[in-house]
C-alpha positions in Angstrom: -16.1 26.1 -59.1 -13.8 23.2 -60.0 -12.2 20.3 -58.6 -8.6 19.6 -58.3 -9.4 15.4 -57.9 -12.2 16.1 -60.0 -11.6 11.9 -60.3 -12.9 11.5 -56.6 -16.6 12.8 -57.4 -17.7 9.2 -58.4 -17.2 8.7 -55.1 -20.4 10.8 -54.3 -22.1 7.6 -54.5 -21.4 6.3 -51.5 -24.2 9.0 -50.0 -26.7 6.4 -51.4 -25.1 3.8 -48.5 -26.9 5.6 -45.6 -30.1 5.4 -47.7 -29.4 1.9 -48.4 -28.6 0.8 -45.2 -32.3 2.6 -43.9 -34.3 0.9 -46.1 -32.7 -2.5 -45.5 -33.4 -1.9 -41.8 -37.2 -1.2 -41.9 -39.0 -4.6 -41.1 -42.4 -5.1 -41.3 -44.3 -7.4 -38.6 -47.7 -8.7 -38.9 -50.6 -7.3 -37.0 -52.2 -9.0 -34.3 -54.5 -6.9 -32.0 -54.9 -7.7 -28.5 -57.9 -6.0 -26.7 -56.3 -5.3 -23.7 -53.7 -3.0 -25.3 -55.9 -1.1 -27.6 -56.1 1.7 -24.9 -52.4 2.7 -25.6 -52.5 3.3 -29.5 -53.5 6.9 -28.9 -50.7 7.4 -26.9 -47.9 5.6 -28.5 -48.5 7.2 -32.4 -47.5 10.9 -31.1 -44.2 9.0 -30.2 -43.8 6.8 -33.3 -44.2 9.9 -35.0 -41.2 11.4 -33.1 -39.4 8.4 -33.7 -39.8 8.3 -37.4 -39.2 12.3 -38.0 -35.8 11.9 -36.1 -34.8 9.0 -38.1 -35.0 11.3 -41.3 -32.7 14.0 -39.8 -30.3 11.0 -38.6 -30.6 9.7 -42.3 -30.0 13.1 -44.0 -27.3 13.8 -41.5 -25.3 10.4 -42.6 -25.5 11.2 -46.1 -24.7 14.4 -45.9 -21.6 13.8 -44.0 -20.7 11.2 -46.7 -21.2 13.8 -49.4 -18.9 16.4 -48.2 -16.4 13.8 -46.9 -15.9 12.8 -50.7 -15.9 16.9 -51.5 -12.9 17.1 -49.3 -11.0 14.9 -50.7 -11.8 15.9 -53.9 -10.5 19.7 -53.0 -12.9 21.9 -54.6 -12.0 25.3 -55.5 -13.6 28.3 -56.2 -12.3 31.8 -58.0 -12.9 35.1 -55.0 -11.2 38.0 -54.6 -13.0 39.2 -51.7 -11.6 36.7 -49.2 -15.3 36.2 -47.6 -15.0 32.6 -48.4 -13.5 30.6 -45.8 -10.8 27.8 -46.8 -7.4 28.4 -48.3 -5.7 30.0 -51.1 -5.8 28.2 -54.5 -2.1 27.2 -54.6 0.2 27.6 -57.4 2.7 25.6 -59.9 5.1 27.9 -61.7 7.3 26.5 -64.3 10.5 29.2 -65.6 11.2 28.3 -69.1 14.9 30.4 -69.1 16.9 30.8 -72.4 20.3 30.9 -71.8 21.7 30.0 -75.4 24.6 31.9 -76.9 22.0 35.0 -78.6 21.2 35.6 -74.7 24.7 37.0 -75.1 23.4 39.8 -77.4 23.9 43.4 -76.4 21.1 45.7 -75.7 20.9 49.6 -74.5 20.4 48.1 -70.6 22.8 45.2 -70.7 23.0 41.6 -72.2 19.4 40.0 -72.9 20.4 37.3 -70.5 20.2 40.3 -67.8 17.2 41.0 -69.0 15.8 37.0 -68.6 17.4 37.3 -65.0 15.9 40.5 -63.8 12.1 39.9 -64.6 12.7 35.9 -63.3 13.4 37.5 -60.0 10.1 39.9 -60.6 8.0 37.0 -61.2 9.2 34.3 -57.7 8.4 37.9 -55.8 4.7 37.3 -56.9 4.6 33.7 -55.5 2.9 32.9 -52.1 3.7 30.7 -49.6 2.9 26.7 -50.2 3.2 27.7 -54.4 6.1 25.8 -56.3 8.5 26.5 -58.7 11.1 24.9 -61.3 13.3 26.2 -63.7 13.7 24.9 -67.0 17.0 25.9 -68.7 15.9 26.0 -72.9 19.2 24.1 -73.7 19.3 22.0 -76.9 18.5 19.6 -74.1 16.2 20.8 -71.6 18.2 21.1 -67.9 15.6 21.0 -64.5 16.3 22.7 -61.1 15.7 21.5 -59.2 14.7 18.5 -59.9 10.8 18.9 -59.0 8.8 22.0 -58.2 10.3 23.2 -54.6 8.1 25.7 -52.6 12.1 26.8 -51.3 12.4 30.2 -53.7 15.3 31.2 -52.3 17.1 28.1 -54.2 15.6 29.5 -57.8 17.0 32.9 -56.8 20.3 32.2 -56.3 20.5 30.2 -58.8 19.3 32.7 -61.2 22.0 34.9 -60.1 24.7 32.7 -60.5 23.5 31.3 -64.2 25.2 32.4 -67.2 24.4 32.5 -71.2 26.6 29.4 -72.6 28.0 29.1 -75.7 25.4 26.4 -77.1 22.3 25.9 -79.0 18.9 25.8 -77.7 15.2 24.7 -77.7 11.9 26.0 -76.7 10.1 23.4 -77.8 11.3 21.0 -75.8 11.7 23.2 -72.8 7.6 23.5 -73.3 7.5 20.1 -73.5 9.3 19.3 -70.6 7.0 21.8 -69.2 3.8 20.2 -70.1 5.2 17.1 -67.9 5.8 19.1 -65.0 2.5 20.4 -64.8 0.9 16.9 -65.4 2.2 15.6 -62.1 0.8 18.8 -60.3 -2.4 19.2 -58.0 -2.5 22.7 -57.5 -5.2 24.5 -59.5 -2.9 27.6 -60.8 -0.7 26.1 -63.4 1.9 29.1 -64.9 4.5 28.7 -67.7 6.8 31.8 -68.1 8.8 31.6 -71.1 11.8 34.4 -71.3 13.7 34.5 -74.3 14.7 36.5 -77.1 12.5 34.5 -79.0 14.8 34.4 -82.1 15.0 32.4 -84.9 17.6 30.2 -83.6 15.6 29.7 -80.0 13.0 27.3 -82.4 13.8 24.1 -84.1 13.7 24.2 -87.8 10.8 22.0 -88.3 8.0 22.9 -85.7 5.4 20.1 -84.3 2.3 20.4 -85.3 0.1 19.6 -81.9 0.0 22.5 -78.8 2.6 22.4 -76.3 0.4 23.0 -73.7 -2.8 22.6 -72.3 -5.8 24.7 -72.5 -5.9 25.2 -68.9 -2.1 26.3 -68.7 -1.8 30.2 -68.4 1.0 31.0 -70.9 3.3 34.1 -70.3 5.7 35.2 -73.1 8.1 37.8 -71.6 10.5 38.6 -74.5 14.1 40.3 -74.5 15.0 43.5 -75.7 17.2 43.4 -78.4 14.9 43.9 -81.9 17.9 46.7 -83.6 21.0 44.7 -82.6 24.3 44.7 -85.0 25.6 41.2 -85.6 28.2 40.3 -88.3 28.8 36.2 -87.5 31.4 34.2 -89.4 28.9 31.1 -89.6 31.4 28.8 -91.6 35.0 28.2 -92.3 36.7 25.6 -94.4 40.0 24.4 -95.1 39.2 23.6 -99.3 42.9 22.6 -100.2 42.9 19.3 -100.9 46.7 18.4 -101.3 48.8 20.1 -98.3 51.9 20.0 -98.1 55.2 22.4 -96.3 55.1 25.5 -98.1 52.8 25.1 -100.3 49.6 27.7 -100.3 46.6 26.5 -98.5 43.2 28.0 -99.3 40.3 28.8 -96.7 36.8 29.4 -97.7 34.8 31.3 -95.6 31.0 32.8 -95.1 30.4 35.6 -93.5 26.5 37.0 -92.7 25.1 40.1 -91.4 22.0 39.2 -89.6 21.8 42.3 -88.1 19.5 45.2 -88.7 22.0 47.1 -90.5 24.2 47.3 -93.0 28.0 47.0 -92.2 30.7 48.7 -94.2 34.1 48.1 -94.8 35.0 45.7 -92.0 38.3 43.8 -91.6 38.3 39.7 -91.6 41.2 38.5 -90.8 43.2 34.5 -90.9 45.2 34.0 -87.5 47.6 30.7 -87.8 49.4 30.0 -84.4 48.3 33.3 -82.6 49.3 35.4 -85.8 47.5 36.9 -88.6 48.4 35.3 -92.1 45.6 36.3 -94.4 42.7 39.4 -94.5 40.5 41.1 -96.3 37.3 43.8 -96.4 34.1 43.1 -96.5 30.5 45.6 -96.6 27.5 43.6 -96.1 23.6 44.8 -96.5 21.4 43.3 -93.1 20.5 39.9 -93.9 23.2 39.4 -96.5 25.5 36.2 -96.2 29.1 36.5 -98.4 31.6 34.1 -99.0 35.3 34.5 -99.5 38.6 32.6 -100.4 41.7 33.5 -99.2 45.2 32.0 -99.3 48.2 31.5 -96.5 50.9 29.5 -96.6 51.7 28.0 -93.0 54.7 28.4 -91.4 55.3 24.9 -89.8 53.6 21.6 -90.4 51.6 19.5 -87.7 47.6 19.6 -86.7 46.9 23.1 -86.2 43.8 25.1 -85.0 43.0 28.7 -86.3 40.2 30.9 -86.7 38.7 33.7 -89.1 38.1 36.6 -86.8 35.4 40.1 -87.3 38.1 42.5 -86.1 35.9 45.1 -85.2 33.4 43.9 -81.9 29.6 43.7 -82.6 26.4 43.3 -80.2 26.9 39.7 -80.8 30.6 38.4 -80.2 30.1 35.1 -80.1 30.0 34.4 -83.3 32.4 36.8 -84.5 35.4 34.4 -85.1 35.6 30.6 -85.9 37.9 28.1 -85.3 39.2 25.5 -88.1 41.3 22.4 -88.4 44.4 22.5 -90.7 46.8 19.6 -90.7 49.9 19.9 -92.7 51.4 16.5 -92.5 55.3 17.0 -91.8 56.1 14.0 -94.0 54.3 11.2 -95.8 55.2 7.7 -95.7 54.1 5.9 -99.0 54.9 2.5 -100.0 56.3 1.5 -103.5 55.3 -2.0 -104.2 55.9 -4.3 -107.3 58.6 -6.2 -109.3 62.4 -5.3 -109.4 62.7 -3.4 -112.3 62.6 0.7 -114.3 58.5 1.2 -113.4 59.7 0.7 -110.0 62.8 2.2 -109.1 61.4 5.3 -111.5 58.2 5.7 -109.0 60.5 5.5 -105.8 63.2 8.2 -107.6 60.2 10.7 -108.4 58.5 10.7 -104.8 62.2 10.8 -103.5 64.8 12.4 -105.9 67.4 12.3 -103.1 66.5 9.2 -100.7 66.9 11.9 -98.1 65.3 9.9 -95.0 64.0 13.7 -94.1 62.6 14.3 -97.0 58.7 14.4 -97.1 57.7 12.0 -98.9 59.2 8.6 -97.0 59.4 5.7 -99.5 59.8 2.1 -98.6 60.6 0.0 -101.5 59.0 -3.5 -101.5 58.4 -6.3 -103.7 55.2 -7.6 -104.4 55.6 -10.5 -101.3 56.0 -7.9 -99.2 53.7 -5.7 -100.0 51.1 -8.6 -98.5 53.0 -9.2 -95.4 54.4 -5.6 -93.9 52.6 -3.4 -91.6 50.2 -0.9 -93.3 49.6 1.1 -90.0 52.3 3.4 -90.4 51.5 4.5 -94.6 49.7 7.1 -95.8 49.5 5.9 -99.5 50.7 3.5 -101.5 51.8 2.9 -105.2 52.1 -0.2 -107.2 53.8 -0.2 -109.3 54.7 -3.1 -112.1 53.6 -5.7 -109.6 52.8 -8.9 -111.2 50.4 -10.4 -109.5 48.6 -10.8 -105.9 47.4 -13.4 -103.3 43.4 -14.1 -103.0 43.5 -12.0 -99.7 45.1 -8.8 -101.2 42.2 -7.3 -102.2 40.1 -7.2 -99.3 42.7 -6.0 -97.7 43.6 -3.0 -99.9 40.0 -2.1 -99.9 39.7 -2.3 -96.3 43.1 0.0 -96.2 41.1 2.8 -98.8 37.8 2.4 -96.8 40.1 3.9 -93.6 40.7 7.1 -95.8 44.1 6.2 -97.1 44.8 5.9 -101.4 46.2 3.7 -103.4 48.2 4.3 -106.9 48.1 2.0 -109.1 50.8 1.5 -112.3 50.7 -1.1 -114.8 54.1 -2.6 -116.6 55.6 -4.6 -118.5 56.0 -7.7 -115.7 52.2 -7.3 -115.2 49.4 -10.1 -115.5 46.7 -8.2 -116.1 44.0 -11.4 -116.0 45.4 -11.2 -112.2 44.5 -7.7 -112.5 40.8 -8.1 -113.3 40.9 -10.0 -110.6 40.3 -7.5 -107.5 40.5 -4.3 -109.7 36.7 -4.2 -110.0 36.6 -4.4 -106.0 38.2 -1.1 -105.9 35.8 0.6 -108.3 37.5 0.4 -111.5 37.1 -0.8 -114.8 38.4 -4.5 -115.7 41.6 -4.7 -117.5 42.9 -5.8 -120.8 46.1 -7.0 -121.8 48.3 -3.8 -123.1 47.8 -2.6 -126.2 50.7 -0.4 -128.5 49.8 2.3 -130.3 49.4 1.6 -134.1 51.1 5.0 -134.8 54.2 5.2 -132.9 52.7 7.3 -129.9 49.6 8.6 -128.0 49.0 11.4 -125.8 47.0 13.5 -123.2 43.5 14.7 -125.1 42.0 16.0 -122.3 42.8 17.2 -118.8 40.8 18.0 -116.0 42.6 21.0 -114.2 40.2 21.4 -111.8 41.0 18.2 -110.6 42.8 18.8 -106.9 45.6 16.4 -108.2 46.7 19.9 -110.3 45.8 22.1 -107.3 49.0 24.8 -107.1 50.8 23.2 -109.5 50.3 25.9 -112.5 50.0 29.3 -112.6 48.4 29.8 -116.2 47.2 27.0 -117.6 50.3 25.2 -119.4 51.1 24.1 -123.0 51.4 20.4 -124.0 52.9 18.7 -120.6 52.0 15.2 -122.0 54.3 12.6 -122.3 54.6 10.1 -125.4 52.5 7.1 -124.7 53.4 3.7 -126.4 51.3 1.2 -124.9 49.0 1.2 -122.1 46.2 -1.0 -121.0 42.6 -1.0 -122.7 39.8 -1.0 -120.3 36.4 -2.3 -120.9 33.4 0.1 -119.9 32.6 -0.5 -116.0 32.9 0.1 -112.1 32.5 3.2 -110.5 35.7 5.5 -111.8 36.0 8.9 -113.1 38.4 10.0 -116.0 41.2 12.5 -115.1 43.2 12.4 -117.9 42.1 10.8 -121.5 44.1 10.2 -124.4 43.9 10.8 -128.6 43.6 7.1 -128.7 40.1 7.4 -126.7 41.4 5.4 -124.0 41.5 6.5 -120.3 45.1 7.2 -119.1 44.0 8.2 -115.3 41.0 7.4 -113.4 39.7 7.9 -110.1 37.6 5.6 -107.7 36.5 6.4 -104.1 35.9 3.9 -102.0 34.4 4.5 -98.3 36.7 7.5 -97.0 39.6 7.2 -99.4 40.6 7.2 -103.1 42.3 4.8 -105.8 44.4 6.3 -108.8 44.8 3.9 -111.8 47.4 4.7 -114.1 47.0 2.5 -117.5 50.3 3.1 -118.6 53.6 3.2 -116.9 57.0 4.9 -115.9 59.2 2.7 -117.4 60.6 3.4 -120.4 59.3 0.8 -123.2 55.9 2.4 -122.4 56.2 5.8 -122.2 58.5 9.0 -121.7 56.7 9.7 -118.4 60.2 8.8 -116.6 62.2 12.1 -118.5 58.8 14.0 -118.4 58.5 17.3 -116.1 55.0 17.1 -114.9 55.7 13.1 -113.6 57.6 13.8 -110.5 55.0 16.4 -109.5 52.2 14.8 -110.4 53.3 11.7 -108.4 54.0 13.4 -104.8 50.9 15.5 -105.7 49.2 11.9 -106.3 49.9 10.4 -102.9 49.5 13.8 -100.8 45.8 13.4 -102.3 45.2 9.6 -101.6 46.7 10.4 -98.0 43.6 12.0 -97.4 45.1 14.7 -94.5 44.1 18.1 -96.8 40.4 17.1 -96.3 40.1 15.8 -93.0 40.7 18.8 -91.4 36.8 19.5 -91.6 36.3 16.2 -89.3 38.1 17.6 -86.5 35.4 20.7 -86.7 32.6 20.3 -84.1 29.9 22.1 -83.0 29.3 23.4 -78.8 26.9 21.3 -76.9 26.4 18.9 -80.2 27.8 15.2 -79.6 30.5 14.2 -81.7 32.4 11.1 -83.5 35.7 10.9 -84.7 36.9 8.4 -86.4 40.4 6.8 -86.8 42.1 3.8 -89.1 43.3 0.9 -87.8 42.9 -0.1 -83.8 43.1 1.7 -80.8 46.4 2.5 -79.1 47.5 1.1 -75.5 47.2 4.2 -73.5 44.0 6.3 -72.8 42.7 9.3 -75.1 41.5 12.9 -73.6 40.8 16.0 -74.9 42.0 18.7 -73.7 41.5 22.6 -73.7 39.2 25.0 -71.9 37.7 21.8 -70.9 39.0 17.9 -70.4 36.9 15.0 -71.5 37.5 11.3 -71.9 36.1 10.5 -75.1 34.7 6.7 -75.5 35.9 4.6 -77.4 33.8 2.5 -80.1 33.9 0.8 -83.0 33.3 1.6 -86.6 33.0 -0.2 -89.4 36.5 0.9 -90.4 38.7 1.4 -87.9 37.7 2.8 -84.6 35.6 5.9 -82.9 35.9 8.1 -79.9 32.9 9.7 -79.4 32.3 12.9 -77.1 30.0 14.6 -75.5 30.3 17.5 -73.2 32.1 19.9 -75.4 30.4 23.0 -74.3 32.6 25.7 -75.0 33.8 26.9 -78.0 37.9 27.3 -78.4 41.1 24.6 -79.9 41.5 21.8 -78.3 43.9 18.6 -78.6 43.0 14.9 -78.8 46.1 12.9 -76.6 46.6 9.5 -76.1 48.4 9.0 -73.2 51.5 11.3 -73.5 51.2 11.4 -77.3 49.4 14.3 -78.8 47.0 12.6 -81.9 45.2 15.5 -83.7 44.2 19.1 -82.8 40.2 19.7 -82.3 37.9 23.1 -83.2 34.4 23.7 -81.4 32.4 26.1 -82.6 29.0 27.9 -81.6 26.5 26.3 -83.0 25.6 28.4 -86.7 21.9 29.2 -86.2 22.9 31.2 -82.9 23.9 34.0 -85.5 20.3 34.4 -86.4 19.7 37.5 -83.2 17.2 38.6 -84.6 13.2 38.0 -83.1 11.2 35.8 -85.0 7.4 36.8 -85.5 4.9 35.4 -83.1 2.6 34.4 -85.8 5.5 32.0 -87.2 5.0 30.1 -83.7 1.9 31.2 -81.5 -0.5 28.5 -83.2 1.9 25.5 -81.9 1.6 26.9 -78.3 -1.5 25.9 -76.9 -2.4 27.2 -73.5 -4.2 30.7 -72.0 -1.2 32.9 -74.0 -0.4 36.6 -72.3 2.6 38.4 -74.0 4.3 40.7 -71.4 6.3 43.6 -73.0 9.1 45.3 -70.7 6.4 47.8 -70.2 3.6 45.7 -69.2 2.3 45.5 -65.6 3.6 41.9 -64.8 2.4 41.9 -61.4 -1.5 43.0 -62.2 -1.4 40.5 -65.1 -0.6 37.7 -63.3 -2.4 38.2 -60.1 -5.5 38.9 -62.0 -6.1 35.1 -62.6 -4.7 34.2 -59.7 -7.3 34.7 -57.2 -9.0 31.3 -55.7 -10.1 29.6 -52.7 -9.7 25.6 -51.8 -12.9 25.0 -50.2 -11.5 21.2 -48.3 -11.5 22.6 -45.3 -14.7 23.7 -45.0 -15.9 20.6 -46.4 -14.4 18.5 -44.1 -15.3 20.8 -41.6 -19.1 20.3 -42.7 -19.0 17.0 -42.5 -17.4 16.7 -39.0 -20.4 19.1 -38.2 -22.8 16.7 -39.9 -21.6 13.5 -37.8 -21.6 15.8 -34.6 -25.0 16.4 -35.0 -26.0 12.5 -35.6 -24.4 11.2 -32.6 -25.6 13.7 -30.2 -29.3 13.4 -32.2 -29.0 9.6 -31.9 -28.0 9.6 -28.1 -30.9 11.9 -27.4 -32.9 9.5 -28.9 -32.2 6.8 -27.3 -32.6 8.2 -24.1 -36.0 8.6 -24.7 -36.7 5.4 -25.5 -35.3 4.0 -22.1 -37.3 6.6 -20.6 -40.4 5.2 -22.0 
């Protein structure tokens, strides 16, 4: 036997009042004998002995009534299977723990493994009896209830079984249990049931499991797990615009991982690149089961613009939702880079290389300024910028510029002949870099490039075969002292830096210690300075990286974040689904931060009737892994009465076997009703006798 308000029992002591109250009651009067009434002792202690025996039963009756009273309401219940004991059936609380992340999706020989989950649900609400309850618990990456609480209505949990469907997202048994455990808390009914159906792969548990039971030891536990064990999965689980200068025409490289988590191997299959609904790059690939592969390819994009494409399996798996994934490229259609500093060569020489022509179409868009302006004009609209022979700047320049880097934008940055460098060392170090000297001519005529790293994405594209001497004849530059944060890109034979490389927040800074004009060096007449320039600011502009930013992940929420302030008009997203994002701040710029992003697809990001940037969601990566994790890696964190029900098992006789139970309230209170009965019609009886006498 056991109690459902097993709390109630110290109640029980309230059978002591009737006791109590009897003993309190009993007075005791002197004796005083009076001769003439001696004659009627004999015949009043038969009565008195009457009188006292039916106080007893009227005492035990009281407390016995109390006693069962205080049963009642604490609802005992007993396990029978015979039905001989009167009261009503032990009632139920059933909570369905249903996985309907993207591996439900998974093919098996009788349908998808969701089918599976919704068939033996339906099995299972057949086995409830009237007055049980029941709640579903969708396993999402954040647990989803329906209804609300535990509704004895089945017929809801039916239909809503039927019209579920696997999503594209992530999710969590863990917390599902969890969310479970509550449930059950709240409940008074003595059967408490936890079906879990899931594949029960590795991507269903968290990475890092808790280390207390999910459950409690009086929960019973039923693990009904999803066919599926020999599936054939080949998932593209990453994809990655690596370029890091992009500009029109120009190759573009993707790096891509593809994995076999199936449970066998896969030969020769096509991958293929689609850009704008057509196929611009492919390759084969044989993988062993459980063998992951990456691969580069190359494409060069037809027009420029945000763009969303997608590395595709072409040949369809058990698994297809994971066979292609979507990526980001953004191939600015022009740049627009300031060229700052004093009138002079160093200047004009900077401005002629990004912009041979001054074509106002050209990609790279220069605005020549002086110095003064440079501190004044809007830096919204520029992607990079390039001093170059500036003399000097206000107090409030470099916090500025800093700020303008931290937003991922670059700056350049040329010394010259109308430089101060004490200025310089000023707000150089603020950027990352080393502190100037004054400049310095070589002692033998010339300097020039000792090494070069051409690894460095600044030479991404621009060399077939590694080339011969592209240096140019260095005169005089400016000698740094050791310090800051930068990186050497190019040194010279004099053991002097000539380019180095800061990063600051989300952008970059290029310092140059020598210069274009022509008492410095022959960089003006050299070959590799025009290139090397426009490759310069495409860098600093930051738009060959950023792609990856504009990559998120189904069901997962997301930031972006963006320079400067927001615009006037309101920002949506728009695609298989529409969502307004909300806008926040950052600590550079601003944020629009989503949530609700469920399905997987491109996307665009528009602010009022101006399209911003396009947007990738993917399936989440560890919804490739199909296939069933052992129970050992996960029973001990459980907790709970734990039955595993195969797709042969006998559900029905192994959940009705614990099932059987009897509330006994009824008769208890029925008891007790009995109890007080019998005293009232005991106590009139005995009063009528004593009017009698």
């Amino acid at each position: 036997m056991t109690f459902l308000n097993s709390a109630i029992l110290a109640a029980l002591t309230l059978g002591l009042l009737p006791i109590l109250i009897h003993l309190l009651n009993r007075q005791r009067f002197k004796k005083v004998d009076f001769p003439t009434l001696r004659f009627l002792h004999e015949l009043q202690r038969q009565k008195m002995r009457q009188v006292r025996v039916r106080q007893i039963i009227l005492l035990i009756l009281r407390t016995l009534a109390v006693i069962f009273i205080v049963l009642a309401v604490a609802r005992p219940v007993v396990r029978s299977s015979s039905g001989i004991l009167p009261g009503g059936e032990a009632r139920t609380t059933a909570v369905m723990i249903l996985d309907r992340s993207a591996s439900m999706q998974t093919e098996t020989p009788v349908g998808t493994r969701f089918r599976g989950v919704q068939t033996r649900t339906q099995e299972i609400l057949n086995l409830l009896q009237d007055g049980d309850e029941a709640q579903i618990v969708w396993a999402d990456g954040q647990p989803e209830h329906y209804p609300e609480n535990p509704t004895s209505q089945i017929r809801l949990l039916r239909e809503a079984i039927v019209e579920a469907k696997p999503t594209e997202m992530g999710g969590d048994l863990v917390k599902a249990m969890q969310a479970a455990r509550q449930i059950l808390g709240r409940s008074q009914n003595l059967h408490k049931e936890v079906y879990v159906l899931s594949d029960f792969s590795v991507s269903a548990w968290p990475e890092k499991l808790p280390e207390s039971a999910l459950l409690p030891n009086d929960v019973r536990l039923f693990l009904l797990p999803m066919n599926g064990a020999e599936a054939r999965n080949i998932g593209i689980t990453d994809a990655n615009i690596t370029s890091r200068i992009i500009t029109p025409g120009r190759p573009v490289e993707i790096n891509f991982t593809a994995r076999n988590t199936g449970a066998a191997a896969a030969d020769d299959r096509i991958v293929s690149v689609y850009l704008g609904g057509r196929r611009v790059a492919q390759t084969r690939l044989t993988l062993n089961a459980g063998e992951s592969k990456q691969t580069r390819l190359k494409f060069v994009p037809e027009s420029p613009g945000d763009q969303v494409g997608y590395v595709r399996v072409e040949e369809a798996d058990d698994f297809t939702a994971d066979d292609q994934r979507f990526f980001v490229l953004r191939v600015p259609a022009r740049l627009t880079v300031a060229v700052a500093g004093s009138s002079g060569a160093a200047r004009d020489l900077a401005a002629l290389a990004l912009n041979p022509t001054a074509d106002p179409g050209a990609f790279v868009n220069v605005k020549v300024w002086d110095a003064a302006a440079l501190e004044t004009e809007d830096w919204s609209t520029l992607d990079a910028i390039v001093i170059a022979d500036a003399s000097h700047f206000s107090g409030m320049f470099a916090s500025r510029l800093r700020k303008f880097v931290e937003e991922g934008k670059g700056a350049f940055i040329m010394p010259g002949p109308q430089t101060d460098a004490r200025t310089y060392a000023a707000w150089l170090p603020t950027l990352g870099l080393p502190i100037p000297g004054e400049a310095v001519e070589n002692e033998t005529g010339s300097t020039r490039w000792k090494q070069t790293d051409l690894q460095h994405p600044l030479f991404e594209g621009l060399f077939e075969e590694k080339p011969a001497d592209i240096s140019p004849a260095i005169s005089k530059l400016l000698r740094t002292t050791p310090g800051g944060t930068a990186v050497e890109v190019i040194s010279t034979s004099a053991g002097a830096p000539f380019l180095l490389e800061s990063k600051i927040g989300r952008g970059r800074v290029l310092f140059m210690t020598t210069s274009a004009d022509p008492t410095w060096s022959t960089l003006y007449r050299s070959g590799i300075f025009p290139p090397l320039l426009v490759s310069g600011v495409a860098y600093l502009s930051g738009i060959g990286t950023s792609g990856g930013d504009y990559q998120l992940t189904a069901g997962v929420p997301a930031e972006l974040h963006f320079p400067g302030v927001p615009g006037n008009g309101p920002y949506e997203i728009r695609g298989d689904q529409t969502l307004a994002p909300v806008v926040g701040s950052a600590p550079t710029g601003f944020s629009l931060k989503l949530s609700g992003l469920n399905k997987p697809g491109a996307y665009e990001l528009w602010q009022g009737n101006r399209r911003t940037a396009a947007v990738a969601v993917n399936v989440p990566v560890r919804e490739s892994e199909i296939q069933i994790a052992p129970e050992t890696s996960y029973r001990e964190i459980l907790g709970g009465e734990i039955e595993v029900l195969s797709e042969k098992a006998n559900v029905q006789g192994a959940i009705m076997e614990g099932r059987f139970g009897r509330e006994l309230w009824k008769l208890c209170l029925y008891l007790a009703l009995a109890f007080l009965l019998a005293e009232m019609i005991i106590g009139r009886v005995g009063k009528r006798d004593v009017v009698t006498t």
